[in-house]
C-alpha positions as CSV (number, residue, x, y, z in Angstrom):
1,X,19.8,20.5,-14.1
2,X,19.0,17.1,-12.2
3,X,16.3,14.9,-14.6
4,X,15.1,11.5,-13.3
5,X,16.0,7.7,-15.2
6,X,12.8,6.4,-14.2
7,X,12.1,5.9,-18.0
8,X,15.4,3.7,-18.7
9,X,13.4,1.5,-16.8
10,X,10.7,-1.4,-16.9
11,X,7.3,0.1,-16.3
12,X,6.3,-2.8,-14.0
13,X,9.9,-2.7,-11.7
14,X,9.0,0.7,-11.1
15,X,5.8,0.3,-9.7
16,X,7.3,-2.6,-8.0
17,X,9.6,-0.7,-6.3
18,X,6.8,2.2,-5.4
19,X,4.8,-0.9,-3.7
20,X,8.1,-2.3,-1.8
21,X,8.4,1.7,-0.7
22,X,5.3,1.9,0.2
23,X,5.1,-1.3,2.0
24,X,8.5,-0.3,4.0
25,X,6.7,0.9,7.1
26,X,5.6,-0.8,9.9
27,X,2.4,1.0,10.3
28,X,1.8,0.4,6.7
29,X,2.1,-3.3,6.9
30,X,-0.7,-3.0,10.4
31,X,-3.0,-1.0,8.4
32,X,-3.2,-3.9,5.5
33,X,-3.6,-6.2,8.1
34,X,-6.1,-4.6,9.8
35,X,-8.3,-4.2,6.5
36,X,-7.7,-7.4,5.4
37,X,-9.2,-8.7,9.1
38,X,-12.1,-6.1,8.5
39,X,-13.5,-6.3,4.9
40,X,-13.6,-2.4,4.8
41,X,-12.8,0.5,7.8
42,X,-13.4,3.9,8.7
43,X,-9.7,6.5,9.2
44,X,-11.5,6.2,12.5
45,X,-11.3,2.7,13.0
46,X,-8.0,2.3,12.3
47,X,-6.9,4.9,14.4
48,X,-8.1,3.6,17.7
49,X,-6.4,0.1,16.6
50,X,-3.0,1.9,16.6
51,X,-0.7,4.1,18.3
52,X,-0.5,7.1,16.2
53,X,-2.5,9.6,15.6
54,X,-5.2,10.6,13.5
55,X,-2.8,12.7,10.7
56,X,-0.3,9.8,11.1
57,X,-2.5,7.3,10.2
58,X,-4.4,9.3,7.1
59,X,-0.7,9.6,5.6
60,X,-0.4,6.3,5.6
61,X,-3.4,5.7,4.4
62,X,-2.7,8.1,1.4
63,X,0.8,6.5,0.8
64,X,-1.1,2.7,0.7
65,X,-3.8,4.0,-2.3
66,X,-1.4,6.1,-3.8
67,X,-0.1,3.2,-5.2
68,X,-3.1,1.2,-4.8
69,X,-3.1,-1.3,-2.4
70,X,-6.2,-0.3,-1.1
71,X,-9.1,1.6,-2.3
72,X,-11.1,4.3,-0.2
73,X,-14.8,5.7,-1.3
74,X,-16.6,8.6,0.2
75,X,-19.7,7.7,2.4
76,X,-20.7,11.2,3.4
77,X,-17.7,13.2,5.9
78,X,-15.8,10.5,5.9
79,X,-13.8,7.6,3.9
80,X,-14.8,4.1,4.1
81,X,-11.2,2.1,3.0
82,X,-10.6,-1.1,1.9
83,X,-8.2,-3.4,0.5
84,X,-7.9,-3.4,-3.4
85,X,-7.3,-7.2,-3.9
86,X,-6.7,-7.0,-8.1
87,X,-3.1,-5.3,-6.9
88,X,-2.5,-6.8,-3.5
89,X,-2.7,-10.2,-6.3
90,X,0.0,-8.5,-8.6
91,X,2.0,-7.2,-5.7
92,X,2.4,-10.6,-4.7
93,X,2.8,-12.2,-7.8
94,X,5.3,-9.7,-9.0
95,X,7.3,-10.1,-5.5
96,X,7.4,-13.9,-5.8
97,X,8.5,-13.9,-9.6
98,X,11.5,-11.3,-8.5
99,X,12.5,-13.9,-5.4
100,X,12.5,-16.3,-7.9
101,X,14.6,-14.8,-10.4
102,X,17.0,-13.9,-8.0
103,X,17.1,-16.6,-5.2
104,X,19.3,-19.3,-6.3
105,X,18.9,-21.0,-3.2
């Protein structure tokens, strides 16, 4: 039977690592850009700004507050998203302090 080591390790590399995943796409990377230029966006929005289509872009939506990066709240039929800045701060400080550790440069 196949079990998962996720516990052997440091509660804070793994979400590290689930950020870094999450942050692996391109699309991904567009969408945090285009809430950050924004202040807060409409699924609808965000799909006119890119070239993929409506599904596409609500999966990466999903993937980005799964582990969140950004935040979205109901107004009415749809979802109003916007950029959680408390973790987009500890993605970023966590990042830094492992380039740091590791970069002997």
């Amino acid at each position: 039977m196949a079990f998962s080591k996720k516990e052997e390790f440091n509660r804070n590399d793994i979400w590290l690592a689930d950020v870094a995943k999450a942050l692996s796409h391109p699309a991904r990377i567009k969408i945090l850009k285009i809430l950050t230029g924004m202040n807060a966006c409409m699924c609808g929005d965000i799909v006119e700004l890119l070239p993929l289509s409506q599904s596409t872009v609500s999966q990466h939506l999903k993937e980005l507050k799964r582990v969140g990066l950004i935040t979205g709240e109901i107004e009415g039929l749809k979802v109003c998203y916007c950029i959680n800045n408390a973790n987009l701060q500890k993605a970023k400080s966590e990042i830094n302090k492992l380039f740091n550790q590791v970069c002997k440069c």
